[in-house]
N, C-alpha and C positions, 0 to 999 in steps of 0.2 A: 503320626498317630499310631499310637500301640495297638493291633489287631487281637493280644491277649492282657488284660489290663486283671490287677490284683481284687480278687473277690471272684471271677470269673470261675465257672465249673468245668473243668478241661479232661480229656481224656487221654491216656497215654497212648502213644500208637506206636513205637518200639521198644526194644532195648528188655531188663530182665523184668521190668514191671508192664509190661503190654497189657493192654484192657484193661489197668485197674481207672479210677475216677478221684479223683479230688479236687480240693479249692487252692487257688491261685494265691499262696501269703504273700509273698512279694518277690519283687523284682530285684536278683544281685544287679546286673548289668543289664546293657540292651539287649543283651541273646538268654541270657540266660533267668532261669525262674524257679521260685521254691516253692513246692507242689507238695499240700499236707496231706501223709500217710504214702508219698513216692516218693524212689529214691533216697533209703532211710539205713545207713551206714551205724556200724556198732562204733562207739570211738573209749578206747579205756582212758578213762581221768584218774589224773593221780589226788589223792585228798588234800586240799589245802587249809591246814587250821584258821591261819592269817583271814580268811573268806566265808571259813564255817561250810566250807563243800566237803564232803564226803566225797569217796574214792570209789570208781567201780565202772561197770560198763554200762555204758547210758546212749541212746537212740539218738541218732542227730538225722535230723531233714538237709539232706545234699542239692544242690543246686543241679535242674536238668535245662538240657536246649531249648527253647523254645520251638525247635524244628520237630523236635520228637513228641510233643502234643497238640491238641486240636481243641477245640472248645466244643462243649456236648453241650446238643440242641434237644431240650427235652422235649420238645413237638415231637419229633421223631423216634426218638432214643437212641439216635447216634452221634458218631462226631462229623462237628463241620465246618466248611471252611467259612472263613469273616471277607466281607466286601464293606465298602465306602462307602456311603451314598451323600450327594450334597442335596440340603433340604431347602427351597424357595426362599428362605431367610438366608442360605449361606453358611448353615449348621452344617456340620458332618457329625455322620452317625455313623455305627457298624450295622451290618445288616446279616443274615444269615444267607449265603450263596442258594441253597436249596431251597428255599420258602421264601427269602426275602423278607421275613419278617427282622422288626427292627431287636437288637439287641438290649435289653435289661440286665440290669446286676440285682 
């Protein structure tokens, strides 16, 4: 089970964007994650007529670790970490390590 799952509001905890926040768009791989407004690389395109793409430098969203963000607990207003819980049916849930309370998207 994924402890940072896509939709999640996460915070950054290293690296050149530290403290910023954003949403979880999705998952390249198992470690890695694309986090909207972090991690946001200039890339020059060239114009392609064949495509009808214009030429020029345009913002691309880069894949970050999953080790360098946390998930933000707006109970509190900070980041934190995710725990397991098994629920009497045998559900697993995420839960919040500091409060305990259960995880919502």
């Amino acid at each position: 089970m994924n402890k940072i799952r896509t939709g999640d509001q996460v915070i950054v905890l290293t690296g050149r964007d530290k403290g910023k926040r954003g949403t979880v768009a999705q998952r390249v791989d198992a470690d890695r994650l694309i986090v909207d407004g972090v991690n946001v690389a200039k890339k020059h395109v060239k114009p392609n007529p064949m495509k009808g793409t214009t030429g020029g430098v345009v913002d691309k969203a880069m894949p970050i670790h999953q080790s360098n963000v946390a998930i933000f607990n707006a109970e509190t207003g900070k980041a934190d970490r995710v725990g397991i819980k098994v629920q009497e049916d045998g559900k697993k849930v995420r839960v919040f390590k500091s409060t305990g309370a259960e995880i919502k998207i």
